[in-house]
DOLOGU-428229 format. One record per residue (C-alpha): residue number from 1; residue in three letters; x, y, z. Coordinates in Angstrom, 1 decimal, m for minus. Example, Ala and Ser with C-alpha at 12.3 -4.5 7.8 and 13.67 -1.06 7.14 Angstrom:
% DOLOGU-428229
mardo,tilo,east,north,up
1,ALA,12.3,m4.5,7.8
2,SER,13.7,m1.1,7.1
This chain:
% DOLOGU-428229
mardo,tilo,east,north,up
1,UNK,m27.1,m48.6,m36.5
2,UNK,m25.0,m50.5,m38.7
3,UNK,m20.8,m51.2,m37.2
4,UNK,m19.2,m48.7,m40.5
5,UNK,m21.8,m46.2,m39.0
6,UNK,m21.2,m45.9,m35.7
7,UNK,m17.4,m45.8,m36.7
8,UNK,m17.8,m43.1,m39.2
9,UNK,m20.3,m41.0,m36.4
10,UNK,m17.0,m40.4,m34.6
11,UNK,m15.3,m38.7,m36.9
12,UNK,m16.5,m35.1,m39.0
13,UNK,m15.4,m36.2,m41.9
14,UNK,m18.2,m39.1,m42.5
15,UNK,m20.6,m36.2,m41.9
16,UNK,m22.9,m38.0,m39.5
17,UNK,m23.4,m37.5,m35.7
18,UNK,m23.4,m39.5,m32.7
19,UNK,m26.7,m41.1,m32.0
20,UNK,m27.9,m42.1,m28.4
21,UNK,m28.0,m45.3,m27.0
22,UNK,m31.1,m47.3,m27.3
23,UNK,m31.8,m47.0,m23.5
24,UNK,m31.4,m43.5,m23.8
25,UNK,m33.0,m42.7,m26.7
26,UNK,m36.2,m45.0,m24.8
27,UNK,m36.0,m42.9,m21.7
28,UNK,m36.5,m39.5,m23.2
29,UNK,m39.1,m40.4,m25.8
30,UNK,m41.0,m41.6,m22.6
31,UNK,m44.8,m40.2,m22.8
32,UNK,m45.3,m39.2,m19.4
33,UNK,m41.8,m37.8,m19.4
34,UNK,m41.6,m35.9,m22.5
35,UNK,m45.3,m34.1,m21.0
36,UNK,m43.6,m33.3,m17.7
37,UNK,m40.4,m31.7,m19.5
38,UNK,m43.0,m30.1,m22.5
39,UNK,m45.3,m28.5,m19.0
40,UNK,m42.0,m27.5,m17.0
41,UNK,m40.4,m26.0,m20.7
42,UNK,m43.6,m23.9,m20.9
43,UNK,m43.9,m22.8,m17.4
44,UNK,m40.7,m21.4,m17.3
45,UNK,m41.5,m19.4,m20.5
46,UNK,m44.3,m17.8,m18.9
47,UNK,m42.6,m17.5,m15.9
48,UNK,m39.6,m15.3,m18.0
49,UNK,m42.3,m13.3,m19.9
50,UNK,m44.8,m12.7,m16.6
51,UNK,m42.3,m12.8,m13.4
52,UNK,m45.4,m11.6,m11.3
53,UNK,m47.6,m14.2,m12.0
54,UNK,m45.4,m16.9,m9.8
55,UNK,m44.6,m14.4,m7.4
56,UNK,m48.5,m13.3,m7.0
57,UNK,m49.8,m17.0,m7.0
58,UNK,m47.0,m17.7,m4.0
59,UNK,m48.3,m14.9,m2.2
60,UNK,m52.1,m16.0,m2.3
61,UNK,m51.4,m19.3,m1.4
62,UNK,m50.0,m18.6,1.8
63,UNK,m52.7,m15.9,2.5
64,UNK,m55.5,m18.0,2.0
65,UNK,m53.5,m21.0,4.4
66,UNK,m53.4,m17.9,7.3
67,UNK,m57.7,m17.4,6.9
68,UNK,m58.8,m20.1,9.2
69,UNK,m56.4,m19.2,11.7
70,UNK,m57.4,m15.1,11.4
71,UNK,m61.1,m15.6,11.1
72,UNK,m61.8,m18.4,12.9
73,UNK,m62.8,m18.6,16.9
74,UNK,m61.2,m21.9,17.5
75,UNK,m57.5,m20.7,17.2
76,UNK,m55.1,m24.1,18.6
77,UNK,m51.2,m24.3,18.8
78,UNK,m49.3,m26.0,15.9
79,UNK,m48.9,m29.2,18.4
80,UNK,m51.9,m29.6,20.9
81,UNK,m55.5,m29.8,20.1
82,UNK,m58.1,m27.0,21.1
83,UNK,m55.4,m25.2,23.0
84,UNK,m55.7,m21.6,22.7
85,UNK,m52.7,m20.1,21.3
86,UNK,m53.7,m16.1,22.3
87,UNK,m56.5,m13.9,22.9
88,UNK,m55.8,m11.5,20.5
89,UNK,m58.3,m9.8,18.5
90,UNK,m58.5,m10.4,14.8
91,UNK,m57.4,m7.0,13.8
92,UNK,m54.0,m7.6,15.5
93,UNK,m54.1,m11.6,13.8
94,UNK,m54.8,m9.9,10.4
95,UNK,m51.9,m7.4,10.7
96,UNK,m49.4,m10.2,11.7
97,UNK,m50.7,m12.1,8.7
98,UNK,m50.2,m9.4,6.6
99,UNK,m46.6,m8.2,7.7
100,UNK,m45.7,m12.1,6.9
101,UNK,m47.7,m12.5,3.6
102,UNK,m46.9,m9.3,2.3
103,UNK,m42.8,m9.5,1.7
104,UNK,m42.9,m12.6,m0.4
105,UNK,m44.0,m10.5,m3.2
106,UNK,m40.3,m9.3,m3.2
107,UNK,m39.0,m13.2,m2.1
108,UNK,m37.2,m13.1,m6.0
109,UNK,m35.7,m9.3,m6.5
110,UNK,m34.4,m9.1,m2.4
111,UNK,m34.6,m12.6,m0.9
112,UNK,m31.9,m11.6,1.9
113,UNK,m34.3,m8.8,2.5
114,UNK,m37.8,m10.6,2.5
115,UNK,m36.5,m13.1,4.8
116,UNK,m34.6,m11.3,7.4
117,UNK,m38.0,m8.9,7.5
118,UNK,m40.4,m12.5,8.1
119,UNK,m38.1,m13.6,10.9
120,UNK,m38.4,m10.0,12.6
121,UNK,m42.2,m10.0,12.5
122,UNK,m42.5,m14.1,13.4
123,UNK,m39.8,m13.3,16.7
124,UNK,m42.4,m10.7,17.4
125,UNK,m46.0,m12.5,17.0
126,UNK,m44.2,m15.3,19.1
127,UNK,m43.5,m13.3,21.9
128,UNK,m46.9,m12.5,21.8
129,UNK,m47.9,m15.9,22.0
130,UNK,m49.6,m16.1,18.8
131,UNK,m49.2,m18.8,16.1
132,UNK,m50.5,m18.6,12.5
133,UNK,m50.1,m20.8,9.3
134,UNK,m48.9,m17.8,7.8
135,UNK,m45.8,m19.2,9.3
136,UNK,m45.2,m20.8,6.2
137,UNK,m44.3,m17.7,4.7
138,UNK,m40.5,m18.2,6.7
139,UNK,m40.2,m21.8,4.4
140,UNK,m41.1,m20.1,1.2
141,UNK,m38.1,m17.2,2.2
142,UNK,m36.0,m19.8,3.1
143,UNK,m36.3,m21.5,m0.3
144,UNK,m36.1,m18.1,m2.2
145,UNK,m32.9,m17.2,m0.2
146,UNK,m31.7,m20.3,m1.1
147,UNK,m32.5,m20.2,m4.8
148,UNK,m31.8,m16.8,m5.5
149,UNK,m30.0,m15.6,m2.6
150,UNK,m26.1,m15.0,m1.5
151,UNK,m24.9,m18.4,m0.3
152,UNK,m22.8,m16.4,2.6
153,UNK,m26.1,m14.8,3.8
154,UNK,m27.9,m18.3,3.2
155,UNK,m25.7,m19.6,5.8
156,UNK,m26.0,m16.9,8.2
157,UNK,m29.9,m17.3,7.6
158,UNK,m30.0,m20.8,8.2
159,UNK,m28.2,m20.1,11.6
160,UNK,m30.5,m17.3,12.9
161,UNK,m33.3,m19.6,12.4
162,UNK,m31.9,m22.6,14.2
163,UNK,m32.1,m20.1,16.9
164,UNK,m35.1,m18.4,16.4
165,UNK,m37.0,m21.9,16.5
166,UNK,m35.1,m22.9,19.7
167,UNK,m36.1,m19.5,21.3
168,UNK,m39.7,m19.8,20.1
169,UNK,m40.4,m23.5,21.2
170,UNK,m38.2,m23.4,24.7
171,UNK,m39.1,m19.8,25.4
172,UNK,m41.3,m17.7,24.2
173,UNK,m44.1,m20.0,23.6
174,UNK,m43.6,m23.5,25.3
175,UNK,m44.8,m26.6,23.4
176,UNK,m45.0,m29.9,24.7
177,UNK,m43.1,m31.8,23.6
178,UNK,m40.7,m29.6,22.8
179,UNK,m38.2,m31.8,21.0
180,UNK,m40.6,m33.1,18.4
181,UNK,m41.4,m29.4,17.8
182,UNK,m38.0,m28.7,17.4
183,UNK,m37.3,m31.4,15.0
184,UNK,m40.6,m30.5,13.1
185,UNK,m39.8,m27.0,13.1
186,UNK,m35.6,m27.7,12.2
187,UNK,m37.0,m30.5,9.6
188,UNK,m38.8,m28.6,7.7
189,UNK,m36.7,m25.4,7.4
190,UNK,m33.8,m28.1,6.6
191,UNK,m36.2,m29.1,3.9
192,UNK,m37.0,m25.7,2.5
193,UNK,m33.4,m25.1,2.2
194,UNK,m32.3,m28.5,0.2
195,UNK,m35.0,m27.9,m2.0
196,UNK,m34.0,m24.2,m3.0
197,UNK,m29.9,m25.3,m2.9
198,UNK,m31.1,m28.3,m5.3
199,UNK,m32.7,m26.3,m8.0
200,UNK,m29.9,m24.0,m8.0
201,UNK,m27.4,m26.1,m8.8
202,UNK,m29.7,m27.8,m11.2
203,UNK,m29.7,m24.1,m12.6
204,UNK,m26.0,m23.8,m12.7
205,UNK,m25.8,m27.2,m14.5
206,UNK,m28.2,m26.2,m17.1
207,UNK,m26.7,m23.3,m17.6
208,UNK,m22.7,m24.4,m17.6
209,UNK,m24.4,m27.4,m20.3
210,UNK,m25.8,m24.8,m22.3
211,UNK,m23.0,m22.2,m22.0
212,UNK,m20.7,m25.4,m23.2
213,UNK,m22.7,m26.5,m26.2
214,UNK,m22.4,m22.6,m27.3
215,UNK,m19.2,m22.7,m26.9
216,UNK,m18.5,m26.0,m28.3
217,UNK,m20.7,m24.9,m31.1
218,UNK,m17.9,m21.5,m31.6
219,UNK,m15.0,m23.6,m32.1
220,UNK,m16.7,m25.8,m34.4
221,UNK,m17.9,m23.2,m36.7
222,UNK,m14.4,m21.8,m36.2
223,UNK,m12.9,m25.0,m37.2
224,UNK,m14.9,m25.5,m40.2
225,UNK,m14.3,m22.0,m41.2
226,UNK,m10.5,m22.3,m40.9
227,UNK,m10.3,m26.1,m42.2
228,UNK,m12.0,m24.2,m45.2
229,UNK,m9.9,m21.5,m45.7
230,UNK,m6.8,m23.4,m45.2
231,UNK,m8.5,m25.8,m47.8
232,UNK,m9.2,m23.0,m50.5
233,UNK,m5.4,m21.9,m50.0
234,UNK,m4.5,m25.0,m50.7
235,UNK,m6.3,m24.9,m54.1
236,UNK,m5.1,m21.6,m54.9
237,UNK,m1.6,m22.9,m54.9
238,UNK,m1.8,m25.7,m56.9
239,UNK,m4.6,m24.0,m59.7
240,UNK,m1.6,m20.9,m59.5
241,UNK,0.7,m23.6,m60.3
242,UNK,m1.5,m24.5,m63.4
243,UNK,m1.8,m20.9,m64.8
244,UNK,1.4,m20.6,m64.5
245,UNK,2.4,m23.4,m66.4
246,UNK,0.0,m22.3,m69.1
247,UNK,1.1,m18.7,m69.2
248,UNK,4.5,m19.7,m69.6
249,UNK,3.6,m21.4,m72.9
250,UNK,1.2,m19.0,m74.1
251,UNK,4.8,m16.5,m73.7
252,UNK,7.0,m19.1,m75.1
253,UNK,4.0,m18.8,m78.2
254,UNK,3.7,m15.3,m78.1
255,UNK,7.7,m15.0,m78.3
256,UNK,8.0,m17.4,m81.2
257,UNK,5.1,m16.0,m83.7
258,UNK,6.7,m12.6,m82.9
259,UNK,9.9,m13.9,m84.4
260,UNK,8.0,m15.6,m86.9
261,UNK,6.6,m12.2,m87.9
262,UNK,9.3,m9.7,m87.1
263,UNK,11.0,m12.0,m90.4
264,UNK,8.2,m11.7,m92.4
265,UNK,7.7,m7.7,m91.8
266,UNK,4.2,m8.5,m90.7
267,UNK,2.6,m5.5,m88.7
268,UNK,1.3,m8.1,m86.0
269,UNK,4.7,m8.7,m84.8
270,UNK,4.6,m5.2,m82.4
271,UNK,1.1,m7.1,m81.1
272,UNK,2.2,m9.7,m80.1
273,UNK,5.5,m8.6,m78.4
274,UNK,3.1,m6.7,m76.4
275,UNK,1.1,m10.3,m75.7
276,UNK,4.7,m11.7,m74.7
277,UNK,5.6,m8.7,m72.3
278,UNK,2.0,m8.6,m70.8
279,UNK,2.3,m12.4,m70.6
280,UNK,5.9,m12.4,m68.5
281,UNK,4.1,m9.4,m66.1
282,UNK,1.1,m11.3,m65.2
283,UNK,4.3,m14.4,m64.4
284,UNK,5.9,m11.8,m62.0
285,UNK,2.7,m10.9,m60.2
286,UNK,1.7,m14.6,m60.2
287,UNK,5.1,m15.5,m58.7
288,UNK,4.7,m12.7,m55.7
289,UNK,1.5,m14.4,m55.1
290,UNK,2.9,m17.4,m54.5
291,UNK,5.7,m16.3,m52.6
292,UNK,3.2,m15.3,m50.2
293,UNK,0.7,m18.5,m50.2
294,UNK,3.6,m20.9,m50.0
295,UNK,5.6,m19.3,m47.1
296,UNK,5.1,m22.2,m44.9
297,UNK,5.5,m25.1,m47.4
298,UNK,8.1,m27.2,m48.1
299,UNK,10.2,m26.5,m51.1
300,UNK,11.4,m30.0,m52.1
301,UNK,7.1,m30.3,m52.5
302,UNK,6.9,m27.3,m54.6
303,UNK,8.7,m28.9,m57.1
304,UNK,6.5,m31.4,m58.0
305,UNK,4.0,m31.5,m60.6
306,UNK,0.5,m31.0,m59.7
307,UNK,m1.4,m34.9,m60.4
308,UNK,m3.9,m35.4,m63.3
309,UNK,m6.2,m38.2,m64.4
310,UNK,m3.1,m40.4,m65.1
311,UNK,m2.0,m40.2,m61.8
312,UNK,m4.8,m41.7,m60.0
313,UNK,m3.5,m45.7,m61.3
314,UNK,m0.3,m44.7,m59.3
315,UNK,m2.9,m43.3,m56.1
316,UNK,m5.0,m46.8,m56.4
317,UNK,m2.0,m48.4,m56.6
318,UNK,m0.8,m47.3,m53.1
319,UNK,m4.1,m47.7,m51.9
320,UNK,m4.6,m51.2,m53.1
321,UNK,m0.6,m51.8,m50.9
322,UNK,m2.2,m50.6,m48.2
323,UNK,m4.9,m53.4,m48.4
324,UNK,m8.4,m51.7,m49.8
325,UNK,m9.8,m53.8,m52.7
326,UNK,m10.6,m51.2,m55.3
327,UNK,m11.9,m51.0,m58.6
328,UNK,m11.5,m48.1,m61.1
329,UNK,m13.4,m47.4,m64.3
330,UNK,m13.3,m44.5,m66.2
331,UNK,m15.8,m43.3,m69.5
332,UNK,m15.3,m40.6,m72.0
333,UNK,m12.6,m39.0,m73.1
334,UNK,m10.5,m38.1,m69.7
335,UNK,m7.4,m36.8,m71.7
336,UNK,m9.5,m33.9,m73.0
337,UNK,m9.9,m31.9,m69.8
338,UNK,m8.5,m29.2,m68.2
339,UNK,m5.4,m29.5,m66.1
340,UNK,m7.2,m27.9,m63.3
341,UNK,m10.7,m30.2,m63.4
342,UNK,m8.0,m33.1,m63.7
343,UNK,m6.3,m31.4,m60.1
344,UNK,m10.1,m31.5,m59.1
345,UNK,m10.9,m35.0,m59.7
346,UNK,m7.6,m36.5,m58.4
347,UNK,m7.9,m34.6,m54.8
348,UNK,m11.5,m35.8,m54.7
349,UNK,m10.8,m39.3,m55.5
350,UNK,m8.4,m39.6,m52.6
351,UNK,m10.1,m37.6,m50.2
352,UNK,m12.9,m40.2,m50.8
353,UNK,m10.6,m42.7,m50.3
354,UNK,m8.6,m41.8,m47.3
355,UNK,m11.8,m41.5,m45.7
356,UNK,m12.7,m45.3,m46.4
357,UNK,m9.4,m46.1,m45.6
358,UNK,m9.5,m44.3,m42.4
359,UNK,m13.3,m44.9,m41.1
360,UNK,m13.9,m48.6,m42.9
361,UNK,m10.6,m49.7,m42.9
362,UNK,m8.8,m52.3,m45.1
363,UNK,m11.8,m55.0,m45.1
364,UNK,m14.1,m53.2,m47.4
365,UNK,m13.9,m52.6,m50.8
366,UNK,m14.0,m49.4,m53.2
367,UNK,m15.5,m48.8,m56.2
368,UNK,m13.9,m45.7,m58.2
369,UNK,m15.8,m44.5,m61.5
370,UNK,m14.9,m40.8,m63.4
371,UNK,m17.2,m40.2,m66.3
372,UNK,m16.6,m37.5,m68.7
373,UNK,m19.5,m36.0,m70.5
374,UNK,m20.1,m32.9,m73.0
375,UNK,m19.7,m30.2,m70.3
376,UNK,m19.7,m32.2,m67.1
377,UNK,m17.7,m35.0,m64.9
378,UNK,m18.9,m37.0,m62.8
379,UNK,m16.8,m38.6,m59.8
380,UNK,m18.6,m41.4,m58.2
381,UNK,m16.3,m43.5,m55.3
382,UNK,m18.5,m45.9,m53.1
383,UNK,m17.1,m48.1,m50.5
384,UNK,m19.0,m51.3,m48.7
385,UNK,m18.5,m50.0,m45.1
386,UNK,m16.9,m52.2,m42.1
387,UNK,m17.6,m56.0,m42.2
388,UNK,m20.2,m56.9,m39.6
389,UNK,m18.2,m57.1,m36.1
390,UNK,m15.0,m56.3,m38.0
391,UNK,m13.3,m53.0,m36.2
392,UNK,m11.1,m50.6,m39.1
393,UNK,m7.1,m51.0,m39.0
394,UNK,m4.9,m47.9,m38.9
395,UNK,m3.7,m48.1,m42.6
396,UNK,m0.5,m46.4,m44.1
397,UNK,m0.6,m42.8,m45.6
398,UNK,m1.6,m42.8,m49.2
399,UNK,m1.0,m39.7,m50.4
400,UNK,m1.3,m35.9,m49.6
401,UNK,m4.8,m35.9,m48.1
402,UNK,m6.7,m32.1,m47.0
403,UNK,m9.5,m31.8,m44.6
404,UNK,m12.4,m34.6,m46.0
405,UNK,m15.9,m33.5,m46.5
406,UNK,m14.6,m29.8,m46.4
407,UNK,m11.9,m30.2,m48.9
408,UNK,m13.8,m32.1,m51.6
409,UNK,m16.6,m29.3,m51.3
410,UNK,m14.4,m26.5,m51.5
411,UNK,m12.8,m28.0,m55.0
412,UNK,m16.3,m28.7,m56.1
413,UNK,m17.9,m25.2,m55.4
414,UNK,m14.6,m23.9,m58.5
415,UNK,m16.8,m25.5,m60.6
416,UNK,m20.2,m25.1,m59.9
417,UNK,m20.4,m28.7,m58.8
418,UNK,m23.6,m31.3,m56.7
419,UNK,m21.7,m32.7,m54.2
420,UNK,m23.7,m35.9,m52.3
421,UNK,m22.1,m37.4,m49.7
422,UNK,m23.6,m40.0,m47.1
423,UNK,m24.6,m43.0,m46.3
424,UNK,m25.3,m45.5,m49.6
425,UNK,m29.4,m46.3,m50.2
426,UNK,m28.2,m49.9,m48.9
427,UNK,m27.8,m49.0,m45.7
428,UNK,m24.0,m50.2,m45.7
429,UNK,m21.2,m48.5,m47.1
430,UNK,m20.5,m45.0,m47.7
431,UNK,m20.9,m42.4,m50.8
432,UNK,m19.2,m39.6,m52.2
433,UNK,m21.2,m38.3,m55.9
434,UNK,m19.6,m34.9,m57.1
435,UNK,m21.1,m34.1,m60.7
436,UNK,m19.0,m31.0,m62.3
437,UNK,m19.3,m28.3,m64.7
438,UNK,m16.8,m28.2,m66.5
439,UNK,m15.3,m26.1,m70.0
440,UNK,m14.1,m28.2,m72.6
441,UNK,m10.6,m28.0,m73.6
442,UNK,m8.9,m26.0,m76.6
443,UNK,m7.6,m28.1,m79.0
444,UNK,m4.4,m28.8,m78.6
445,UNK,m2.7,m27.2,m81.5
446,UNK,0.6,m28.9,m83.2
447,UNK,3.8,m28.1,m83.5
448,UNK,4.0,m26.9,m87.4
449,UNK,0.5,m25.0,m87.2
450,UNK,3.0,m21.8,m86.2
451,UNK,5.0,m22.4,m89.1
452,UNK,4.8,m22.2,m92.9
């Protein structure tokens, strides 16, 4: 990524985004990483659409783990070898198994529930000396408690099994050696509960991320939205200021051909006295209009003249003082066009401009050409980028700048206009190609045309 890149990626107005670092972009695009994030993205889809696969999978697991110890003759403690554990029967193994099994199909919807009802029936096939694999079915409601679970009832939980295990190894069913059993009993309880805690927060993180980036996403469409509009009533002000202009000469016109005719006794005189009155009307309302688009401007500002086409050698001058090398060329006949496409191509021209000034700094140099055609202009300002390992300087205000991208878009778009803006096919610098469609001008008619 070239230096006037990664400069201009900070900033909107370049259009461009921040890419990722090298070593990050390396990580991600990792094989075996981007299959374990692909299988994980697509388990949790089908775990959204079909909840009671997961929660039917979990319970069969742990019922088939409890089948050797129900069915089998050969029933030994969880810490010593071909020690009988009980005499019980297998009906009363299988019902145990079951009342343990059995509530982990509700582990998600009522974890506080499911657990509280394993660690009644576990306390209870302990006192009767009996110990099954379907044990494991206190882990798994451990971890659901702790996924899904109240944290306060988590803690409780966590509590009541510290002293359920210490009741079950020292009491109810002595093991040898009982420390190990407690350890091995405490460990992996400890573990089932870290593991469910660690996915929630993972959970939470996800989810704050994601809640940010919408949210982040909000206030930029907001901003762009509002950078837009404030934009667009910026334009309104100064193409009002142009239609006024030209309806007060079409009035002053209007007035004097009256005149003209009233001393003739011509029968158009009545017409256009009406033109001249509609004329000053359309002034008031105009007026009103800007009374209310320019209550929070500066007044001293009103009063000066909107820029044209021979403006822009004062603009380039100022830019050139403030350091930027800049060339200007200009084909077909400039003078001909509209005082409002002239408005259009000055702001575009030093929005283009400010933006090299501000993202490539005084060290590269500006090219500037406007090209009039039969019903078209086209404004073309490219700039050479940063120099190589050359960081841009703050340079001095210019001119009157809007918002960048937005604001040379939003003048474009009055006139139906291709706006390209983006990196140049060199791979350094930066382009801004607006093509126009623009009316032609009336012929300016002169002064003794009215007269005799």
């Amino acid at each position: 990524m070239s230096p006037e890149r990664t400069a201009a990626a900070a900033h909107p107005d370049r259009g461009t985004a921040l890419e990722p670092s090298s070593g990050f972009d390396a990580a991600w695009t990792h094989p075996l990483l981007g299959r374990l994030l692909r299988d994980q993205g697509r388990r949790r889809r089908l775990d959204r659409r079909h909840p009671w696969l997961l929660d039917t999978a979990v319970v069969l697991f742990v019922a088939l783990t409890s089948l050797p110890d129900v069915f089998s003759d050969k029933r030994d403690g969880p810490f010593e070898e071909a020690a009988p554990t009980s005499d019980h029967p297998t009906v009363v193994l299988l019902a145990f198994a079951v009342a343990l099994v059995v509530p982990l199909w509700w582990r998600r919807r009522a974890p506080a529930v499911t657990y509280f009802v394993i660690a009644l029936v576990s306390l209870v096939q302990w006192s009767l000396d009996i110990w099954q694999q379907a044990g494991l079915s206190t882990l798994v409601a451990l971890y659901s408690l702790a996924l899904h679970g109240s944290l306060r009832i988590l803690g409780w939980a966590a509590a009541l099994t510290g002293v359920q295990v210490a009741l079950a190894v020292f009491v109810l069913v002595p093991v040898e050696p009982p420390l190990l059993a407690m350890f091995f009993l405490l460990g992996t309880a400890t573990a089932a509960i870290a593991v469910g805690l660690t996915l929630r927060i993972r959970r939470m993180y996800l989810a704050a991320l994601e809640d940010r980036a919408a949210r982040l996403e909000i206030e930029r469409d907001q901003r762009v939205r509002l950078t837009a509009a404030a934009e667009r009533s910026r334009v309104a002000r100064e193409m009002h200021d142009i239609v006024g202009h030209n309806l007060s000469v079409m009035v002053s016109v209007a007035d004097g051909a009256a005149t003209l005719a009233t001393n003739r006794g011509e029968q158009s005189a009545e017409a256009l006295r009406i033109l001249g009155d509609t004329g000053r009307q359309a002034m008031g309302e105009l007026r009103r209009v800007l009374g209310v688009l320019r209550e929070d401007q500066d007044d001293v500002r009103l009063l000066n003249p909107q820029p044209g086409i021979h403006d822009l050698d004062l603009l380039l001058t100022r830019v050139r003082a403030a350091g930027l090398t800049v060339t200007y060329r200009t084909v077909g006949e400039l003078d001909a066009l509209t005082s409002g496409v002239q408005l259009t191509v000055y702001r575009i021209v030093q929005e283009a401009l400010t933006n090299t000034l501000k993202h490539a700094g005084t060290g590269s140099t500006a090219e500037v050409t406007v090209a009039a055609e039969v019903g078209r202009v086209r404004v073309r300002v490219e700039d050479t980028g940063l120099p190589p390992g050359a960081s841009p300087e703050p340079a001095p205000h210019t001119g009157d700048a809007g918002h960048g991208v937005v604001g040379i878009r939003q003048r474009a778009a009055m006139y139906s206009g291709d706006v390209t803006i983006g990196p140049r096919d060199t791979g350094h610098g930066w382009l801004v190609d607006v093509v126009l469609d623009v009316p032609s001008a009336p012929a300016a008619s002169a002064p003794g045309e009215l007269l005799p």
